[in-house]
N, C-alpha and C positions, 0 to 999 in steps of 0.2 A: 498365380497372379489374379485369378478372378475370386479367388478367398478375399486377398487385399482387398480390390473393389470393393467386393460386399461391403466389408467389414468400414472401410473408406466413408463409403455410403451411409452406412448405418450410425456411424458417428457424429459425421454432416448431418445428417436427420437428426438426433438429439440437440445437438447444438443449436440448429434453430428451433426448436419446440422451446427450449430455454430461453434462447433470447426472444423468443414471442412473449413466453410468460415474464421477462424481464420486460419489456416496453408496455405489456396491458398492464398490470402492477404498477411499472411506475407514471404514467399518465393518470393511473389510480389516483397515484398519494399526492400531484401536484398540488392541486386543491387543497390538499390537509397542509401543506409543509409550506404556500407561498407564504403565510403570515409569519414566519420563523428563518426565511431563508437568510437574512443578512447576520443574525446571530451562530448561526450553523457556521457559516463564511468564518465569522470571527473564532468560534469556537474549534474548529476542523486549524485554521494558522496557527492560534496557540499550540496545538497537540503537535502540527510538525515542528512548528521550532523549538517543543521539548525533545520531542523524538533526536533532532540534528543537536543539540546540543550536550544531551545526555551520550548519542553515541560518540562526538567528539568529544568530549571530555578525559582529561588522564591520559590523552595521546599523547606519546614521544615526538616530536616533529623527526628524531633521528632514528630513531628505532619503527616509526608505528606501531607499537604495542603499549599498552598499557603501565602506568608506573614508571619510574626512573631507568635510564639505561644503569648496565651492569656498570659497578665501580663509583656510580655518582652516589651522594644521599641527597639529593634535590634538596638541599641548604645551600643560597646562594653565597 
């Protein structure tokens, strides 16, 4: 049990060393990134609503998988 701890501990402790170097790093780059933020904005929407649209695509509504269910040839 007190192996656990340690090792508990010692990973707790890495995680915030990280997220300290994640919060001085990014109060870093505010400065450099406010003249760019509403393009990012724009930029980062487009990417998800390809991402959702390419993984929805080719769905069966009856199947969930990809392509025609067995038997049809997707000619209406």
């Amino acid at each position: 049990m007190a192996y656990g701890a340690g090792a508990a501990l010692g990973v707790a402790t890495a995680d915030g060393a990280y997220a300290l170097v994640a919060v001085a790093g990014g109060s870093a780059l505010v400065p450099l990134l406010a003249p760019v933020t509403a393009p990012l904005r724009w930029v980062s929407a487009v990417v998800l609503v390809v991402l959702g649209v390419r993984g929805g695509w080719g769905r069966s509504p009856r199947t969930g998988r990809a392509g025609s269910p067995r038997g049809t040839t997707g000619v209406p």
